[in-house]
Residue, then its C-alpha position, 0 to 999 in steps of 0.5 A: x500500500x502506497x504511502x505519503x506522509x508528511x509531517x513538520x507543519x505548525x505555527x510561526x510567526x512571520x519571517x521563521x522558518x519550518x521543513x516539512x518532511x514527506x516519507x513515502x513507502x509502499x512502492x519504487x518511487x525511483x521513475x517519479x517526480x514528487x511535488x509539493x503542493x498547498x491549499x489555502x482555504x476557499x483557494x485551488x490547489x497550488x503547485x510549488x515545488x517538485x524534484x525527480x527522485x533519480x536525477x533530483x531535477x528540481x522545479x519551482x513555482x515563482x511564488x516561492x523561489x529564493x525562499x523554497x528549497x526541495x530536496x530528497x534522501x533517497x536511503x530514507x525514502x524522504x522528501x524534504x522542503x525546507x521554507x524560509x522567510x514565511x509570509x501570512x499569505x504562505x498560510x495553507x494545508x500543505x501535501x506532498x504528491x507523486x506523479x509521473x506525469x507533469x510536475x507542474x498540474x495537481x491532476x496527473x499526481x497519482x499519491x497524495x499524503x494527509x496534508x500538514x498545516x502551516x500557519x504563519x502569523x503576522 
């Protein structure tokens, strides 16, 4: 059974920091990519960052470039996405997915995890 769970969500106050982690297990996820996405309430789904498990190519959203960085630990089965200066408006549930179709929709993932919470307070 294929499985994503993230973790590392919280509240902090404006300009802080958090890394959220992303284990996933259950399947070779070796020809993936995965992503990070968040939804804010009353908001789509947003895409915001993504790395190939293999060759950990990595994409970004231009919302969250220079302030978002991915990264994966292929022994841990781990993805990472460490957040930096966090704004009010980076307040959201935030999922890490799975695809092996195009990074950047929210609609070729095939796994997604439980979501985490992020609030920022300002």
């Amino acid at each position: 059974q294929v499985q994503l769970v993230e973790s590392g969500g919280g509240l902090v106050q404006a300009g802080g920091s958090l890394r959220l982690s992303c284990a996933a297990s259950g399947r070779t996820f070796s020809s993936y990519v995965m992503g990070w996405f968040r939804q804010a309430p009353g908001k789509e789904r947003e895409f915001l960052v993504a790395i190939t498990w293999s060759a950990g190519n990595t994409y970004y959203a231009d919302s969250v470039k220079g302030r978002f960085t991915i990264s994966r630990d292929n022994a841990k089965n781990t993805v990472y996405l460490q957040m930096n200066s966090l704004k009010p408006e980076d307040t959201a549930v935030y999922y890490c997915a799975a695809t092996r179709g195009y990074y950047g929709n929210y609609r070729t993932y095939d796994y997604w995890g439980q979501g985490t919470q992020v609030t920022v307070s300002s």
